[in-house]
N, C-alpha and C positions, 0 to 999 in steps of 0.2 A: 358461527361465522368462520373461526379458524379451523376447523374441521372440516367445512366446504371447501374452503381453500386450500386444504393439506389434500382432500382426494380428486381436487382439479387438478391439484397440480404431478397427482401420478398418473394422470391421462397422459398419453402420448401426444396426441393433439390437442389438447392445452399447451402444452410445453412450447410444441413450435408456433404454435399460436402465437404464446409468450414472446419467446424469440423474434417473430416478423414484427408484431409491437415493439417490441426495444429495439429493433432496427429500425424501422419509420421516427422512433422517440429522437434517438441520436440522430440519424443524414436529417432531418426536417432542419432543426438551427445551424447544425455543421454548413449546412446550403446557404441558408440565407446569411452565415457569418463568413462564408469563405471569400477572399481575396479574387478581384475581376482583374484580371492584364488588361490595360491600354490595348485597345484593337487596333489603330497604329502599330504598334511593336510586333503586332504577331506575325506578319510577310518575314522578318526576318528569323522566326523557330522553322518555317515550313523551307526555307532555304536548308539551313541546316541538317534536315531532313534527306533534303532529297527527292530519288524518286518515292521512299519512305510516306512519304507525307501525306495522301489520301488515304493509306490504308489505316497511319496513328490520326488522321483527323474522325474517320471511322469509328474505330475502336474506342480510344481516346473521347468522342463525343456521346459514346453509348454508354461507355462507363460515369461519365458527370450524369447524362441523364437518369443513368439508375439510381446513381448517390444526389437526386431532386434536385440538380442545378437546372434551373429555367428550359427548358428548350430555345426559347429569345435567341439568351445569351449564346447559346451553342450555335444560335442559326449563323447570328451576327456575326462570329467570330469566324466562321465557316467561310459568310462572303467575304471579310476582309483577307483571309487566307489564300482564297483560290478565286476569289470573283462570281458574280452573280449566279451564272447557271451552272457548274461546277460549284461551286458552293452550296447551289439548293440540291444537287443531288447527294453530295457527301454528308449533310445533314439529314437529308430523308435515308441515309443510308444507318447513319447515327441511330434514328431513331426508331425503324424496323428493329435495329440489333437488342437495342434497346428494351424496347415490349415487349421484345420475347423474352429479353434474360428478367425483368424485372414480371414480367407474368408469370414463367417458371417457378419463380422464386416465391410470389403469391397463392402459387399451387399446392407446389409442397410444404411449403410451412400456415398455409391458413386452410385450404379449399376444405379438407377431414373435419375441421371442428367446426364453420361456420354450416359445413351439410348434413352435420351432426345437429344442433340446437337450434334452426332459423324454424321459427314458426309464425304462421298467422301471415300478416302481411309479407314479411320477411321474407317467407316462405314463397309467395307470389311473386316477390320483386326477382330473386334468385332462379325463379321460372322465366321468367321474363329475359332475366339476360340468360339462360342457356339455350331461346329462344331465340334470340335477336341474330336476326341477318348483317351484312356488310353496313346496312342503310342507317339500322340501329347504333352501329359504334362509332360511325361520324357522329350520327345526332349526340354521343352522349361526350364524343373527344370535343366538339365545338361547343358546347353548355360551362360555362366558366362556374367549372366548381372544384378544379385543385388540377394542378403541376401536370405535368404531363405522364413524370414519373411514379407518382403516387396514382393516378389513374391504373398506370397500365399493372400496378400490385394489387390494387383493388379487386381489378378485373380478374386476376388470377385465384383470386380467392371463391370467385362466383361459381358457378356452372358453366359458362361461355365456352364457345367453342374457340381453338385459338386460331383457325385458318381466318373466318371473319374478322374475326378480333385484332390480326396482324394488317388486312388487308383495307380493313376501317381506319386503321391507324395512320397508315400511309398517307389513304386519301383524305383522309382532316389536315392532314399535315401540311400537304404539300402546297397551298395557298400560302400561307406567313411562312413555309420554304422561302418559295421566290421571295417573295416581298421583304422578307428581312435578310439574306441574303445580297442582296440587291443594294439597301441601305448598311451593309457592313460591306461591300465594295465600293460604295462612295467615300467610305470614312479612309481609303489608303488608297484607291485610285476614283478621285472625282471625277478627273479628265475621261477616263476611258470606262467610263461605265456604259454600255448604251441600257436606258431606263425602260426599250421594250422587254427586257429581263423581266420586270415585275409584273408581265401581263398576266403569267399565269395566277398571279396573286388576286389580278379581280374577277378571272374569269373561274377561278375554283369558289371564290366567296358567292359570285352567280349560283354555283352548281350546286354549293354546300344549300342555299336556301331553298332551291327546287327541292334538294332532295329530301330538305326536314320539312317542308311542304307535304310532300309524298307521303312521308313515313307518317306525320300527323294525322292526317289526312287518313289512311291505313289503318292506326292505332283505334283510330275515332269510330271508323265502320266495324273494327272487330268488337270493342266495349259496345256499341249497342246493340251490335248482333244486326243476323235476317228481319227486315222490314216487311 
């Protein structure tokens, strides 16, 4: 046992392997432990700023979502910042910057070792998403099964292609954009919200179902094959 693990570990890719694990080990509680600001209070850091302010809400929002802070949190603080629709697009801007640096970073430190040793099903699943179209990375960003951030490492670890993989990103996103957005500009201006801001929030959650309709639907006539 400790001789397997002595010549794992002079792999190259085991190492960075290693590495992207002890990085998911550490941001996962650091996230869920780190301190939230009053959304109230934040209109006055973006004063401060300046004209500054959209590009560190940018930045700034890409970098917590790599280090697995919520997207929520990020959107929320977003609309209390700058207001609903200005705020859903600085978050969706957040979150593009985001999937790519944190799929990057799934790339290079996983993608060698997991296309090194997936077999069997594994092996099919990892086909699957170098496979997968635009339609595919909605359906898989909308499936409630981890962070936003930890998704888009994952992802980089696979085969996917990253033009879909950014452009699926987007469009799962941009629903709870508006909509949470929307509701972190209620929280610093009630008065002056107008609430047709969150349309796009039910009208993306229409689209999103059509379109995992579709893709099911798709998935289902290739597994049984010509009739």
């Amino acid at each position: 046992m400790i001789h397997a693990v002595r010549r794992l570990l002079r792999e190259p890719s085991a190492v960075r392997f290693g590495v992207l694990l002890l990085l998911l080990a550490v941001l996962t509680p650091a996230a869920l432990l780190a301190p939230r600001p009053d959304l109230a209070d934040l209109p006055g850091y973006a004063d401060r700023l300046g004209g500054y302010a959209p590009a560190a809400a940018i930045v700034g929002g890409a970098l917590l979502l790599v280090a697995l802070i919520p997207r929520t949190f990020i959107t929320l603080a977003s609309g209390a910042l700058f207001g609903a629709l200005e705020g859903a697009a600085y978050a969706l801007g957040a979150a593009v910057l985001a999937a790519a640096v944190a799929f990057t970073v799934g790339r290079l430190l996983g993608r060698e070792f997991v296309a090194e040793r997936v077999r069997g099903r594994l092996a099919r699943l990892d086909g699957w998403f170098a496979r997968q179209s635009v339609l595919g990375v909605i359906t898989v960003r909308l499936l409630p099964i981890a962070g936003f951030g930890l998704v888009s490492y994952g992802y980089g670890t696979t085969g996917a292609r990253v033009l879909p993989f950014l452009v699926g990103s987007v469009i799962a996103s941009a629903p709870t954009a508006f909509g949470y957005a929307a509701v972190g500009a209620a929280v610093t201006s009630p008065g002056e919200v107008n609430w047709f801001a969150a349309a796009p929030a039910g009208l993306g959650l229409i689209a999103s179902a059509v379109l995992i309709r579709r893709w099911w639907r798709a998935e289902r006539r290739r597994r049984l094959g010509p009739t």
